[in-house]
Each structure stands twice: as structure tokens, then as C-alpha cells.
C-alpha positions as CSV (number, residue, x, y, z in Angstrom):
1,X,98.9,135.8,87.6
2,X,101.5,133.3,88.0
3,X,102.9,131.1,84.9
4,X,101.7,128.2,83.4
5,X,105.2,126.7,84.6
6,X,104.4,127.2,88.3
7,X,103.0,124.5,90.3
8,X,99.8,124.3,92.6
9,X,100.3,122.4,96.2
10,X,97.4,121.3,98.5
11,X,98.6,120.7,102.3
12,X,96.0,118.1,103.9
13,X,95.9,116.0,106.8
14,X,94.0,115.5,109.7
15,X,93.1,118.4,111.8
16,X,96.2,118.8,114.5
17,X,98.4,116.4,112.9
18,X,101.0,119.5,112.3
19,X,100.0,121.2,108.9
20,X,100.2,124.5,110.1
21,X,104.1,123.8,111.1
22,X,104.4,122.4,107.6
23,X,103.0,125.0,106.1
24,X,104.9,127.6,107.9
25,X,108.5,126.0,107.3
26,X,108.1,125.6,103.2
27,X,106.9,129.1,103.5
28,X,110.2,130.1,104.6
29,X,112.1,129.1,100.9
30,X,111.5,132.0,98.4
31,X,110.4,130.1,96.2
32,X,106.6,129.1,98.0
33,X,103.5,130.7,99.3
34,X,101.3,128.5,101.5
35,X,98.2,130.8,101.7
36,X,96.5,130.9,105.2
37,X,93.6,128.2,105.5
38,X,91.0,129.4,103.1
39,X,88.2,126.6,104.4
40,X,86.9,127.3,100.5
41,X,85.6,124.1,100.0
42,X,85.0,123.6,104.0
43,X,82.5,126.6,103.7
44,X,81.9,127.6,100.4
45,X,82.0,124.2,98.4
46,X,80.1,122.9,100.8
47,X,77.3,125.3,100.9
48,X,77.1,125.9,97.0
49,X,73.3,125.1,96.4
50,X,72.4,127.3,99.1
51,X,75.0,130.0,97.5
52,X,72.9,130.1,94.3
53,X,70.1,130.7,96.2
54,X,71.5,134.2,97.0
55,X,71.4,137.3,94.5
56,X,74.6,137.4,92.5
57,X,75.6,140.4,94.2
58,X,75.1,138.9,97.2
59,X,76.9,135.3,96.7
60,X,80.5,137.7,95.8
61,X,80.5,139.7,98.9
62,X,79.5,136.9,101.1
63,X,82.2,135.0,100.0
64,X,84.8,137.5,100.1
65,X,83.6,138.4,103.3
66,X,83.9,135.0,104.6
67,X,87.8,134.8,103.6
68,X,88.6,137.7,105.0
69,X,87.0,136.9,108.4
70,X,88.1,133.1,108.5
71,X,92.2,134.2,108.2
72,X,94.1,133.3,111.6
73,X,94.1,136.6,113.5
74,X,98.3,136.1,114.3
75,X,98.9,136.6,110.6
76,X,99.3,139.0,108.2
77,X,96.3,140.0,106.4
78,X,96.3,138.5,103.0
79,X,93.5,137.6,101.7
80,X,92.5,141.5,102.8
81,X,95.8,142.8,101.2
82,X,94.4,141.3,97.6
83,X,90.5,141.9,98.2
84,X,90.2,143.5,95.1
85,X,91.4,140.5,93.0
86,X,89.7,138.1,94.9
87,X,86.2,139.7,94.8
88,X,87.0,140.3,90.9
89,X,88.2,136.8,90.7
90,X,85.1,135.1,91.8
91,X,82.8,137.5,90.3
92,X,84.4,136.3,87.1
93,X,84.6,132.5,88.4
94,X,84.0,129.9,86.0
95,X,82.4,127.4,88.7
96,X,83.0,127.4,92.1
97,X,86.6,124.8,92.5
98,X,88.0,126.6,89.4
99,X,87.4,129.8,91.8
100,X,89.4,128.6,94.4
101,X,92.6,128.1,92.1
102,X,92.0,131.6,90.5
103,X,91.9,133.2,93.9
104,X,95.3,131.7,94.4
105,X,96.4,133.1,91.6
106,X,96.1,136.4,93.0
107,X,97.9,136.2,96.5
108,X,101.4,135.3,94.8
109,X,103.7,134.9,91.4
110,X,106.1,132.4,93.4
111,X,107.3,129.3,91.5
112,X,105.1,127.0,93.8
113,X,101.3,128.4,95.3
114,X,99.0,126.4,97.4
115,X,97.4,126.2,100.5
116,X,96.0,124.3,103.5
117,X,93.1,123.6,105.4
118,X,92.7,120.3,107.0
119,X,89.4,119.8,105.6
120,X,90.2,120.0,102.4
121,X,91.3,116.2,102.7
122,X,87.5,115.2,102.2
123,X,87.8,117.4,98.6
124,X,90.9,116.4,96.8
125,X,89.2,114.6,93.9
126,X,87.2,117.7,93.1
127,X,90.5,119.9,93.0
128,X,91.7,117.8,90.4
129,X,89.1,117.8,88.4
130,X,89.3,121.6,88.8
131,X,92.7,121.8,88.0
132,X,94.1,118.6,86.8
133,X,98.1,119.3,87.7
134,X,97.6,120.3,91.5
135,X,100.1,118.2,94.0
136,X,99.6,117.8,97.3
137,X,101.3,116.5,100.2
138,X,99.6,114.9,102.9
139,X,101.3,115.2,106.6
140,X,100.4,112.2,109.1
141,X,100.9,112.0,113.1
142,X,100.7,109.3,115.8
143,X,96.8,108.7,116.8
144,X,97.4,109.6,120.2
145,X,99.1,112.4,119.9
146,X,96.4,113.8,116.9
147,X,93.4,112.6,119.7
148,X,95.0,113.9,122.5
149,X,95.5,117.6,120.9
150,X,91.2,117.0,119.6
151,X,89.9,116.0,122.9
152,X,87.1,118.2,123.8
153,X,89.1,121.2,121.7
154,X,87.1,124.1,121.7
155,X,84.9,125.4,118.7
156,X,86.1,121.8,117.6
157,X,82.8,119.6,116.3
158,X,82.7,115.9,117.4
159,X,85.3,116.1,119.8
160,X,83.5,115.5,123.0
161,X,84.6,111.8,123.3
162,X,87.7,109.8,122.5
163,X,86.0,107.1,120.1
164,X,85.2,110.4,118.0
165,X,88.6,111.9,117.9
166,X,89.9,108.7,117.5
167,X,86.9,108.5,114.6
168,X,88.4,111.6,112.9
169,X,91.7,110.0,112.3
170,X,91.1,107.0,111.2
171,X,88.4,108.2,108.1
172,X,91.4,111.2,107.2
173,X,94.0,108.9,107.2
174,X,92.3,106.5,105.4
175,X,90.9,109.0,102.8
176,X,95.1,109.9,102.4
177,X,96.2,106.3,102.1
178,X,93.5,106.6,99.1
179,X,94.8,109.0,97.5
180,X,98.4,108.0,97.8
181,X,97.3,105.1,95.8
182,X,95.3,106.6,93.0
183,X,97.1,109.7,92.7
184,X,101.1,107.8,92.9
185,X,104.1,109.3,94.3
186,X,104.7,112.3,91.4
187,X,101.2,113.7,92.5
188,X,101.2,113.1,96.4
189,X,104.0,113.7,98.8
190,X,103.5,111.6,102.5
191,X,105.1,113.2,105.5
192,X,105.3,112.0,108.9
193,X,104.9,114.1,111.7
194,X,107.2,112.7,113.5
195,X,110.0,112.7,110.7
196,X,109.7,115.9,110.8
197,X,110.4,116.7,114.1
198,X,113.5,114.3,114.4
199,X,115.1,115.0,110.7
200,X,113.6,118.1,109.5
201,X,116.5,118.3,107.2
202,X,116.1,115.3,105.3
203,X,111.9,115.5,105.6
204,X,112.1,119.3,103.7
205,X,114.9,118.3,101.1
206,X,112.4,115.4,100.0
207,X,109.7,117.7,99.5
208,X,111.8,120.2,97.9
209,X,112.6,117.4,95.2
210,X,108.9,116.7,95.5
211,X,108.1,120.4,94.5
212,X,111.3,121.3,91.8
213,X,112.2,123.5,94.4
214,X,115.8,124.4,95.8
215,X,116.7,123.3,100.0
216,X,117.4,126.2,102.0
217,X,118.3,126.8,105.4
218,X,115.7,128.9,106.0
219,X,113.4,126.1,105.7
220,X,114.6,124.4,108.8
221,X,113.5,127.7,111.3
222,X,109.8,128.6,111.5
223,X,108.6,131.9,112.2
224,X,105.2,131.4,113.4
225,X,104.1,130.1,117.0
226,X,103.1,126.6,117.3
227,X,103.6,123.7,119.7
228,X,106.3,121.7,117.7
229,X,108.0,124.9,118.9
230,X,110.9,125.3,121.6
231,X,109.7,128.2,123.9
232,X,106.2,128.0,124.1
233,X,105.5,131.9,124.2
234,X,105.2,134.4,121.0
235,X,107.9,133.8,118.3
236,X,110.9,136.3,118.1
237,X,112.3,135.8,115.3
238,X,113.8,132.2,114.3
239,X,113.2,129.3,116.5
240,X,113.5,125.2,116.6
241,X,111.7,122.9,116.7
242,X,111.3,120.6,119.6
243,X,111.1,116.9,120.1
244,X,109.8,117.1,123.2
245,X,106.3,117.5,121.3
246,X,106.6,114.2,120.2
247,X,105.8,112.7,123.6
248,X,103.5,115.8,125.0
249,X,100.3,114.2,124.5
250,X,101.1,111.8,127.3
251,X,100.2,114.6,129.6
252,X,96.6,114.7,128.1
253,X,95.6,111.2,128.6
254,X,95.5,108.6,130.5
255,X,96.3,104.9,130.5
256,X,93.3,104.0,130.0
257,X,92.5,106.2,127.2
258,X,95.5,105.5,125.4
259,X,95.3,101.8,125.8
260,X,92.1,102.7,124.2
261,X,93.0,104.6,121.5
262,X,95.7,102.8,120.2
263,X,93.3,99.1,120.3
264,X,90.8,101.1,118.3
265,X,93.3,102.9,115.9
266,X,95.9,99.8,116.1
267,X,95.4,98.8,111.9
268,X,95.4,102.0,110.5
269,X,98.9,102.9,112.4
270,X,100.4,100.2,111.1
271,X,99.3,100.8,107.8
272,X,101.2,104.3,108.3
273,X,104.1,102.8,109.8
274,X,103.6,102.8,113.6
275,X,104.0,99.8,115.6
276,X,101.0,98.4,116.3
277,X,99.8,98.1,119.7
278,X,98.6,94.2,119.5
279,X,95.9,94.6,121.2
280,X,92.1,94.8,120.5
281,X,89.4,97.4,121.8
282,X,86.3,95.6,123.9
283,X,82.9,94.8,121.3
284,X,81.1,97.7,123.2
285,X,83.5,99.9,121.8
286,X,84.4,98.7,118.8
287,X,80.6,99.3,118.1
288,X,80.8,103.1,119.7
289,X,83.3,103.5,116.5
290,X,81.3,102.3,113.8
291,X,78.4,104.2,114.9
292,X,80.5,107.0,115.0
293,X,82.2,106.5,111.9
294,X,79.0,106.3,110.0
295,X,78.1,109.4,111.9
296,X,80.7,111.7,110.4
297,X,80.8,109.7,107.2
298,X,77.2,111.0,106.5
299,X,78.7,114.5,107.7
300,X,81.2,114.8,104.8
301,X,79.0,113.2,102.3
302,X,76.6,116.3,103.5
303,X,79.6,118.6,103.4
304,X,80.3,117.4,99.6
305,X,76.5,117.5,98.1
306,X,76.8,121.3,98.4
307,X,73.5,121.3,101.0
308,X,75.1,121.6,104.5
309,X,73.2,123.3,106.0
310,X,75.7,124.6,109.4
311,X,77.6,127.1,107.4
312,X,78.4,131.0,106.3
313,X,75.1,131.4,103.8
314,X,72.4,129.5,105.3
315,X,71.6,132.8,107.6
316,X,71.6,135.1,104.5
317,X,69.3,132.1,102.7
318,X,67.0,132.8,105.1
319,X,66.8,135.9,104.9
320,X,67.1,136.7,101.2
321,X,64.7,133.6,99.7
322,X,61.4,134.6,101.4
323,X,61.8,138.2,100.1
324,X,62.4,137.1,96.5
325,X,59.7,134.4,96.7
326,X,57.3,137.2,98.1
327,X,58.5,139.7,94.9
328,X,58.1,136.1,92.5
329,X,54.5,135.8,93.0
330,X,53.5,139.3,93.6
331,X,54.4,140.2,89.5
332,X,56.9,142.9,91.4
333,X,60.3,143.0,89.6
């Protein structure tokens, strides 16, 4: 278990908006571990009242299951590599956020342990009240870009139009600007994608202050394949990364969708520092956005009451509740 001197970190941002490249290069100093997305409070947080519902046996392996089967394929297996502790660890949990920082506590003793999953933006307030010191840092992109690498993604939900991609970004980014405010700049580190693409060096030394960590060069050359990338086939070995991904999304759209995207999405770029476009999106789908926004609004208010009910356990719910309510009221043990 790591010391009470080492510091928790949170990666968050909007899904696509380069948190896996993040991730990757602080996970090059020896000094961090990033942990592959976990989803926790995605899946598990989210599901929590239909969690109890199972037999306690049942709630530990279903959970440990469902880390070791949401891990990205391309890495190495973690989470498997420390099953034991983790199963132990929640087993033993205390409530279900405080789980989530004990089962970090078992994938590494470096100096600074977190993790990322993009959806954990809609759950920050509940990790600190879990675990009052954690940090995070929070990485932005361009709308366009972020919209253009959504649209119609698969095994992506909501992502069938432009006015809900563009929907997605504006509620993250807002949520981020929130917390920037109420957490202040010792608690939450704001990155620009696109800082980090054209001065990676400067971007990584900040953080480094950010996290009490020493710069190294290492930093600057990911390991693991992504599309900030020069190359664009499997990593072999070090690589750089490539400004050309800056302006890729321009491929994926056209005019007219980007002229839309940037008149719907025009006062929440400026607020993060992009020019704004100065122009304004037509009523009909101005309104298209607020219905949508309300849409997924309700959708992470669902995801944080603990009853969503699209998730990992509802499918053992159903199949484990009628059998105890049948053993309830027949007197059987």
C-alpha cells in the first residue's frame, strides 16, 4: 500500500479530447502510474442499488470480473496481474468510492497513483468526499475536433447526430470549468489539448510542478498507439507526437457541419480560450441542443442515483432477485 505522503490523481475530460495520450506520457516518469480506465464509478457507482440487490458473494466477483474484462485489450493486464488484492480489497470495502481508492492502492507504491476514465468527470465531487486530498487534472480539446472524433463512433451512446456530440462537450466542459472554480488551481490542473501537442515540454513540466514530481525526458515520448501519434500503425518503441492531429478533424466534417458546430459550441470555446466563431446556430437548432442537453443531463443524474439501469448487474438482478424472493416467502433458508 502506498504512503500517506503519495498523492492521488484523477484524469478527466471529455471522451476523445486526448486523455489516453495524457495518461500515457505522465506514465512514462517513474515516479506515476495512470491505471487503465477502470469505468468504477461509470459501472459500478452507477449501478450501486442494483449491486446490493445481489448476494454478497456475488456483488465481489461481479465487480472484479467487470475490471478485468473492461481493461483496453492493447495493454498489459493489470488489474488481472493484482486480482487477488483487488477482490480482497472490495470485499473489505468500506463503501463503494472509498473502494475505488483502495483498489488503487493495490496496482502501485509510486509517489503519484491515479487513473482515468472520461466519465468520471460527472463523479468528481463524490471522489472527494471519498478521499478528500485527490487532484485531478482535467485535459480540454477544440469542439470540432472532440465532435468530429464522436460522430457516429461505434459502441459510442448518443453519437448519432452532431447536435449530440456537440451536446457531450459542452455539459463536460462545463462540469470542468466547475470544478476549476470550486476546487482552485492546487486541486485541479487544466490542460489544453492543443498545448500539448505544440509544447509538450512546457505542458508536462507544469504538471510535473502540479504533481511534486520531477520532468523527465521520458515524458515527452509515448509508448502506446494513439492518433496524436506520428506513424499511424502499432508503436515500436518511442515515438512523437504529431501536429498534424491538430487539424485532422477537418477530414471528418464538412462545412456545414462545422459552421454548425462551432455557432452551437461558440461560448463555451471562448470560455476555454478558443476564438470564438461569431456566429450564431439557427432557432431550430439551438432548440435540437437544449432538448438534447436535457436528454443526457437526465442520463448522468440517472448514472449518479446509483439505479441505471444499462449496466454490468442489472442481468445478474434479474436473475438472482426472483430466486431469493421465491426462497423469502417460501420459509426456505
Amino acid at each position: 500500500m502506498r504512503s500517506s505522503a503519495s498523492t492521488t490523481v484523477i484524469l478527466i475530460g471529455c471522451s476523445r479530447s486526448g486523455t489516453t495520450l495524457l495518461s500515457n506520457l505522465l506514465n512514462q516518469s517513474p515516479d506515476v502510474f495512470i491505471a487503465p480506465e477502470t469505468k468504477f464509478f461509470e459501472r459500478t457507482y452507477a449501478q450501486r442499488h442494483w449491486l446490493r440487490l445481489l448476494p454478497k458473494a456475488t456483488q465481489d466477483a461481479s465487480v472484479v470480473r467487470r475490471l478485468l474484462r473492461d481493461q483496453y485489450p492493447k495493454l498489459p493486464p493489470v488489474f488481472a496481474e493484482h486480482e487477488d488484492c483487488i477482490a480482497r480489497k472490495f470485499a473489505e470495502r468500506r463503501d463503494i468510492p472509498g473502494a475505488f481508492f483502495d483498489i488503487l492502492d493495490c496496482l502501485s507504491d509510486a509517489r503519484v497513483v491515479g487513473e482515468k476514465t472520461p466519465w468520471h468527470t460527472v463523479f468528481c465531487d463524490v471522489m472527494v468526499n471519498a478521499n478528500p486530498g485527490t487532484r485531478f487534472v482535467a485535459i480540454v480539446r477544440d469542439a470540432p475536433a472532440v465532435v468530429a472524433s464522436l460522430y457516429q463512433r461505434p459502441r459510442f451512446a448518443r453519437v448519432a447526430t452532431i447536435t449530440q456530440c456537440a451536446a457531450r462537450w459542452l455539459i463536460l466542459n462545463d462540469m470542468i470549468l466547475g470544478l476549476q472554480k470550486s476546487l482552485g488551481p492546487d486541486r485541479l490542473a487544466l490542460v489544453r489539448y492543443e498545448d500539448l501537442i505544440t509544447d509538450p515540454r512546457a505542458t508536462i513540466d507544469r504538471l510535473c510542478g502540479f504533481l511534486g514530481i520531477e520532468f523527465a525526458e521520458t515524458m515527452l515520448r509515448p509508448t502506446f498507439q494513439d492518433s496524436s501519434l506520428k506513424g499511424g500503425g502499432p508503436v515500436q518503441g518511442e515515438t512523437e507526437l504529431d501536429a498534424g492531429a491538430l487539424d485532422r478533424w477537418r477530414e471528418r466534417l464538412t462545412p456545414a457541419q462545422i459552421d454548425l458546430i462551432l455557432a452551437l459550441t461558440g461560448e463555451m470555446r471562448a470560455r476555454l480560450g478558443y476564438a470564438p466563431a461569431g456566429t450564431s446556430a439557427p432557432m431550430v437548432e439551438r432548440l435540437r441542443l437544449a432538448a438534447e442537453t436535457v436528454v443526457q443531463r437526465a442520463g448522468i443524474a440517472l448514472m449518479r442515483s446509483g439505479f441505471y439501469p444499462v449496466g454490468p448487474f442489472t442481468d445478474s438482478v434479474m436473475e438472482n432477485v426472483p430466486a431469493r424472493f421465491a426462497r423469502a416467502t417460501s420459509g426456505r433458508p
